[in-house]
N, C-alpha and C positions, 0 to 999 in steps of 0.2 A: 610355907612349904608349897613348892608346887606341886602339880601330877598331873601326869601325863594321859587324856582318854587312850584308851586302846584301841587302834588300828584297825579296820575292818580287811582282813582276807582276801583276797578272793573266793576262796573256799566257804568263809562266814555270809559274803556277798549271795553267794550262790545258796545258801543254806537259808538265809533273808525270802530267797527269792521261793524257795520250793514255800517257806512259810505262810506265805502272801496263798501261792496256788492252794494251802491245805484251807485255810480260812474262803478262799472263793468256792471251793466244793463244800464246805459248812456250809454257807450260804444255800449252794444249790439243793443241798438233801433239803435244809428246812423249806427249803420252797417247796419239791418234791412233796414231803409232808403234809404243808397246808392244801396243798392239792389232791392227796389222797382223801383228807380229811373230809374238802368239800365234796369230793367223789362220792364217799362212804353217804355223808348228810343228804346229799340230792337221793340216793339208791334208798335211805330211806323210809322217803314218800311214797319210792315207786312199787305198786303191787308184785310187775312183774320179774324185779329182781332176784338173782336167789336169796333163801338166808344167808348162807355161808357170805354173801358179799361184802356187808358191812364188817361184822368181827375182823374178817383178813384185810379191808381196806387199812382198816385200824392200826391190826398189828404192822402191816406194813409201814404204816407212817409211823408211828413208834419207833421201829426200826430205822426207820429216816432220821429222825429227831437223836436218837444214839450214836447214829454215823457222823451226826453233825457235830458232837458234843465233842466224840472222839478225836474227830479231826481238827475239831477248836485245840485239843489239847495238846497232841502231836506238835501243830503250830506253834503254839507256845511256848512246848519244849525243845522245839528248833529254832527259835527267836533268843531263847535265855543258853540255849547252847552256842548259837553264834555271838554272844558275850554282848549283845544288844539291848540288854534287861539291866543292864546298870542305869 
């Protein structure tokens, strides 16, 4: 028996493509992150930092690190939605 893959869209083409862009901003949060991160590590050393600096560099690359997951996941779910997950 044969079978036939299924056809890519336009629409699915297009859906491929936003998928690609949500994985290239996962990329950029986790970078984001590791850069908070070493922000936070360098502040510190430093005496004349505030407290408050490191906790919030923190939570913010946390935050980075979530946005990135997120949008891994989005991507995924618009990869397996344009029938390209077969």
């Amino acid at each position: 028996m044969v079978t036939e893959s299924p056809h890519l869209t336009s629409y699915d083409a297009e859906l491929l493509d936003r998928a690609k862009a949500l994985r290239s901003d996962a990329e950029l949060m986790d970078e984001y992150a590791r850069r908070l991160r070493a922000t936070a590590d360098t502040l510190a050393g430093c005496p004349a930092a505030p407290e408050w600096s490191r906790p919030t560099l923190e939570r913010q690359a946390a935050a980075c690190t979530t946005a990135a997951e997120q949008l891994r996941s989005a991507a995924e779910a618009l990869r397996i939605h344009a029938g390209a997950g077969d």
